[in-house]
C-alpha positions in Angstrom: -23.2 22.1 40.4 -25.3 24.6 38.9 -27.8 23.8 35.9 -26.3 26.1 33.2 -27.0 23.1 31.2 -29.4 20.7 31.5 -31.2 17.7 30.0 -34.9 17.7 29.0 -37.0 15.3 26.7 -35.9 17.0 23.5 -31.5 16.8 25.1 -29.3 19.2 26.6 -31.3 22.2 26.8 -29.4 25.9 27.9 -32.3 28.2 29.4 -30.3 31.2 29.7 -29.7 31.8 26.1 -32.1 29.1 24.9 -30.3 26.5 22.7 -30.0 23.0 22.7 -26.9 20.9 21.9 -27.2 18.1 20.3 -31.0 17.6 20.2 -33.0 14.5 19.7 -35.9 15.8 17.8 -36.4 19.3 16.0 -35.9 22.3 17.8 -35.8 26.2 17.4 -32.1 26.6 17.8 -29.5 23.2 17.8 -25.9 23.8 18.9 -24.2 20.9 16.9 -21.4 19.4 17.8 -20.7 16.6 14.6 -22.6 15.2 12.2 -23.2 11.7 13.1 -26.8 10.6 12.8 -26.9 10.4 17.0 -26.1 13.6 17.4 -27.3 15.5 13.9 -30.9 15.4 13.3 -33.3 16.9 10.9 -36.3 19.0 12.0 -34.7 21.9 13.7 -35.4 25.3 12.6 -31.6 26.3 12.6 -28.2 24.6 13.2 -24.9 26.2 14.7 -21.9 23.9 14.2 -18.1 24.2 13.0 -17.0 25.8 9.4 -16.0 22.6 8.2 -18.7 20.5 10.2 -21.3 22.7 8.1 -19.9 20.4 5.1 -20.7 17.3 6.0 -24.1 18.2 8.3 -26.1 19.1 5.4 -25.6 15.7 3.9 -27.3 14.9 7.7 -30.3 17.5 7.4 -32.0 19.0 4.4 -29.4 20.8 2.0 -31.2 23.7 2.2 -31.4 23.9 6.1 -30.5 26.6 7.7 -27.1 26.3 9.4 -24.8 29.0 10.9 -21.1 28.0 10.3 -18.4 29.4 12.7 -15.1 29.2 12.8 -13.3 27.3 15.9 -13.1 29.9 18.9 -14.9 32.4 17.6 -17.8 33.4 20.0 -20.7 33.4 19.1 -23.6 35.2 22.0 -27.1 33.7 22.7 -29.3 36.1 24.2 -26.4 37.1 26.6 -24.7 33.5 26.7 -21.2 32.8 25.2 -21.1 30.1 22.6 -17.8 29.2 21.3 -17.2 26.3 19.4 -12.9 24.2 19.8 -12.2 20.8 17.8 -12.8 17.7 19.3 -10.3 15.5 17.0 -13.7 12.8 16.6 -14.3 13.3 12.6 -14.3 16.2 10.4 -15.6 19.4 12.0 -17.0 18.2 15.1 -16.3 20.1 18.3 -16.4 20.7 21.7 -19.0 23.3 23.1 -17.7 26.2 25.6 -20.6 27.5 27.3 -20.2 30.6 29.3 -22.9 32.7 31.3 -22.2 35.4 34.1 -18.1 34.6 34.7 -19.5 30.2 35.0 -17.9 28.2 32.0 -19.3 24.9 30.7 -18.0 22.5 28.5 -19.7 19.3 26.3 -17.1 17.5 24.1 -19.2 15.5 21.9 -17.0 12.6 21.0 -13.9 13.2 21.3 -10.8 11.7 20.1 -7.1 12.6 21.4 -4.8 11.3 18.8 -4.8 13.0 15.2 -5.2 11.3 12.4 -5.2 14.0 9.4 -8.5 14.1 8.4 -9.7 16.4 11.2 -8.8 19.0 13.0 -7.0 17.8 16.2 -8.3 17.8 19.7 -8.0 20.7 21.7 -8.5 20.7 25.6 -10.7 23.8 26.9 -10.4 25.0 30.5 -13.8 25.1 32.3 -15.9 24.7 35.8 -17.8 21.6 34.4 -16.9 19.4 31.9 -19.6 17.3 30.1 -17.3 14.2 28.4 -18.6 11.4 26.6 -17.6 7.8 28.1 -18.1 5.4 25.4 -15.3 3.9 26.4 -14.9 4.6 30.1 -13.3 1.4 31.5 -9.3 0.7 32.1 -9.5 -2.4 29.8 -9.9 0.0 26.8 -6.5 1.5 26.1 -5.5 2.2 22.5 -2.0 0.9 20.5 -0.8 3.4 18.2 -2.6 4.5 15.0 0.2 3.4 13.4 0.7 -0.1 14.7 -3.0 -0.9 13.6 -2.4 0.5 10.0 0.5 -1.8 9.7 -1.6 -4.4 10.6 -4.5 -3.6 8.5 -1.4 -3.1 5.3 -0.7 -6.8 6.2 -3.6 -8.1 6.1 -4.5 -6.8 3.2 -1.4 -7.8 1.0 -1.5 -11.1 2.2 -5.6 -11.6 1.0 -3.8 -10.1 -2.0 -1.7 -12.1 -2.6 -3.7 -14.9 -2.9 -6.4 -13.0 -5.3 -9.1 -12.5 -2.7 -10.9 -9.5 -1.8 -10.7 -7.5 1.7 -13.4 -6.3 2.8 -13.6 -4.2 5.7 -16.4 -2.6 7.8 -16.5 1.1 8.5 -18.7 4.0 9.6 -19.4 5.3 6.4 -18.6 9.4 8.0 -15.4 9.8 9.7 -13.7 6.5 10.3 -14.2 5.6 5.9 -12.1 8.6 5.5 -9.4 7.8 8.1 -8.9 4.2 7.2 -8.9 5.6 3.4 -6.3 7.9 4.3 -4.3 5.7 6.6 -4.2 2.5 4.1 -1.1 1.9 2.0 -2.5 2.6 -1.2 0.9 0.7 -3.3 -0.9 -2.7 -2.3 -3.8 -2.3 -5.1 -6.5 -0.2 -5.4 -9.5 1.1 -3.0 -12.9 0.6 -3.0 -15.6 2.6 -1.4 -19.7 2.0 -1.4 -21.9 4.5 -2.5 -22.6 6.1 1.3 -18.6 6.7 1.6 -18.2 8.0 -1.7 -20.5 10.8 -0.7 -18.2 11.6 2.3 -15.8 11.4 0.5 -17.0 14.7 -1.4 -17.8 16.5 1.1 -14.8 16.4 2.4 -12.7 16.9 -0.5 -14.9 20.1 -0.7 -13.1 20.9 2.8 -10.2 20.6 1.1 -9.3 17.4 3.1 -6.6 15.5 0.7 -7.9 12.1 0.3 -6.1 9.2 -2.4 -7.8 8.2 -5.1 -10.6 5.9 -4.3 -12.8 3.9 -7.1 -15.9 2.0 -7.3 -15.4 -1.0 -9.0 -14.6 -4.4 -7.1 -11.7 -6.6 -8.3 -9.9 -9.5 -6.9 -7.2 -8.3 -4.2 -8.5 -4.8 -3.5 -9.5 -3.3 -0.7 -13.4 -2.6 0.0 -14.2 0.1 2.2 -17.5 0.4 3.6 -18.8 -1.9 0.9 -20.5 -5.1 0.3 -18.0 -7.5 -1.6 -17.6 -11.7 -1.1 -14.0 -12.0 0.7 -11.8 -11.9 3.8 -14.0 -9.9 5.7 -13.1 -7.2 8.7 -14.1 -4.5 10.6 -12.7 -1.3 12.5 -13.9 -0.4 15.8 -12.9 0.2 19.5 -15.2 -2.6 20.1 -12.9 -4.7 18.6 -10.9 -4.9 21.5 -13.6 -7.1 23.0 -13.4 -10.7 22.9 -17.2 -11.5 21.3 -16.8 -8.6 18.7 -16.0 -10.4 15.9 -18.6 -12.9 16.2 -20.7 -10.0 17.2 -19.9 -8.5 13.6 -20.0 -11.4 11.7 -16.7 -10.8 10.6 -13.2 -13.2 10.7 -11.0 -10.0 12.1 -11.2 -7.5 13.6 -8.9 -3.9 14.1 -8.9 -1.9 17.2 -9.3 1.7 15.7 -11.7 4.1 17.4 -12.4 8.0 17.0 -13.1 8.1 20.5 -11.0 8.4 23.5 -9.9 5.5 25.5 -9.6 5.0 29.5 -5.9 7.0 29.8 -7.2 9.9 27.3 -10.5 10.4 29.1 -8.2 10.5 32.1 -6.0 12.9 30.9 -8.7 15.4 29.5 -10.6 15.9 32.6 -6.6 16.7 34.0 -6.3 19.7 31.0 -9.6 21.1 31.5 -9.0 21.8 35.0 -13.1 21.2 35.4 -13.8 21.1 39.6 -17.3 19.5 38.0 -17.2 16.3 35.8 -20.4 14.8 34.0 -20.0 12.0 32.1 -22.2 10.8 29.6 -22.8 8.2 26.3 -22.3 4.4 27.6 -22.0 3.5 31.0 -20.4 6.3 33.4 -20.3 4.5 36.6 -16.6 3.2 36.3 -15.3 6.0 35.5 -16.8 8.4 37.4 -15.8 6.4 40.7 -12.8 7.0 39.6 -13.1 10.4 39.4 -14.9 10.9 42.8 -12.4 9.1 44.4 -9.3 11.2 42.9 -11.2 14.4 44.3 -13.5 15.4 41.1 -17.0 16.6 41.6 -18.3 13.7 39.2 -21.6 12.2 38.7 -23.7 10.1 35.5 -25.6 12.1 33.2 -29.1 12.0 34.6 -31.9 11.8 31.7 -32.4 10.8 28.3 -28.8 12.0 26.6 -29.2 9.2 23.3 -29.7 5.8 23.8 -25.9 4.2 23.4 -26.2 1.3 20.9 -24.2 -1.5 22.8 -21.8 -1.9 19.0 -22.4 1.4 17.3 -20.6 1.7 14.0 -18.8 5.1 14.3 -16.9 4.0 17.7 
């Protein structure tokens, strides 16, 4: 592998047209691929990202920072190095960057999800020589149910606390997975409650012209709280929920398994569409699944250097 891209102290640092992606402290020019706090941070001098990931990022950095907003594929050129930016199906604008200097192409995919959902643009799989995927959940025993079988669930559990007058209250990265659980609910059952730090999501992307239901603020025995602080049967959403300590972990009595990342058979399947000789894997622990890969005949190895610490539970998984 060649070092088109590689990690420094401040992140993933491009020399030839001298850009970072995804930086961890302020630099002159950030490549960004979402707007999550562990990849969005304030303190660089200017920000490339996705049209509609320029909508939420400023609620990220300062309002008035200054951020270059590009359509999907268009390319954008770094002192003689291809930048192109391709949905990653994670939340709401983020993307995947293509990387491409004298005929070599390079690919980070931020988080990534496979499976769309509605409030995002939906994953795209870009052809490269080295693909740079995250791994946050990079073992066989993660391995999704359909969306749709987890909703139902959620819809149950819900009109049953209903039912009986009491509150649900589930927990939910207020940026991303807030939105798809508001979306995905079956709003017929009572109403929706969001906190304050959803609400403001919720805004921005209404100003993408994402079409969310009608969402309110005011608690009342039987709804649903979102993302709020309410006494009642409590829950949370998470890939991490498919771990047997999570809901004690939590503090909560239940627990959904719904991530915006991709599990074991998607990670799989991605490296198989990209066509990538050259696999680096990064966010949580690699190891497993790049054995895998070396032993099915990838190039693959662990992202070497500080990448962002990976909180063992984060709350947008």
């Amino acid at each position: 592998m060649t070092k088109l891209l590689e990690m420094t102290r401040a992140g993933l640092y491009c020399a030839a047209g001298d850009f970072y992606i995804d930086p961890c402290r302020g630099v002159a020019r950030a490549v960004v691929t979402h707007a999550h706090s562990d990849h969005a941070r304030p303190g660089s001098k200017s920000y490339l990202t996705s049209t509609t990931g320029a909508v939420v990022l400023r609620e990220r950095v300062a309002r008035g920072a200054a951020i270059e907003a590009v359509p999907f594929g268009k390319p954008v050129v770094m002192d003689g190095v291809k930048v192109s930016l391709h949905p990653a199906g994670h939340i709401l604008g983020s993307a995947q960057v293509r990387v491409e200097y004298r005929g070599e192409v390079w690919v980070v995919s931020g988080d990534y999800k496979t499976e769309p959902d509605g409030t995002c643009e939906a994953f795209e799989p870009v052809v490269c020589d080295t693909f740079i995927t995250e791994n946050t959940f990079g073992r066989p025993v993660f391995q999704w149910r359909p969306q749709s079988e987890i909703f139902a669930e959620i819809n149950a559990w819900w009109r049953a606390n209903r039912e009986r007058g009491v509150t649900s209250v589930i927990g939910a990265y207020a940026l991303g997975k807030a939105q798809r659980l508001i979306a995905g609910v079956d709003h017929s059952i009572g109403p929706v409650v969001v906190g304050a730090e959803v609400m403001k999501f919720v805004a921005a992307y209404r100003r993408a012209r994402v079409e969310l239901p009608k969402v309110g603020r005011r608690v009342t025995p039987g709804c649903l709280v979102i993302g709020g602080k309410a006494a009642g049967a409590t829950a949370f959403a998470s890939g991490w929920m498919a771990l047997p300590y999570a809901t004690k972990r939590f503090g909560v009595e239940r627990g959904f398994v719904l991530s915006d990342h991709a599990d074991w058979p998607a990670l799989v399947a991605t490296v198989k569409a990209t066509g990538a000789e050259n696999v680096i894997a990064t966010h949580g622990d690699g190891t497993e699944f790049v054995r895998w890969l070396q032993r099915n005949g990838w190039k693959a190895k662990v992202m070497s250097g500080r990448y962002e610490p990976q909180l063992e539970l984060a709350l947008d998984e």
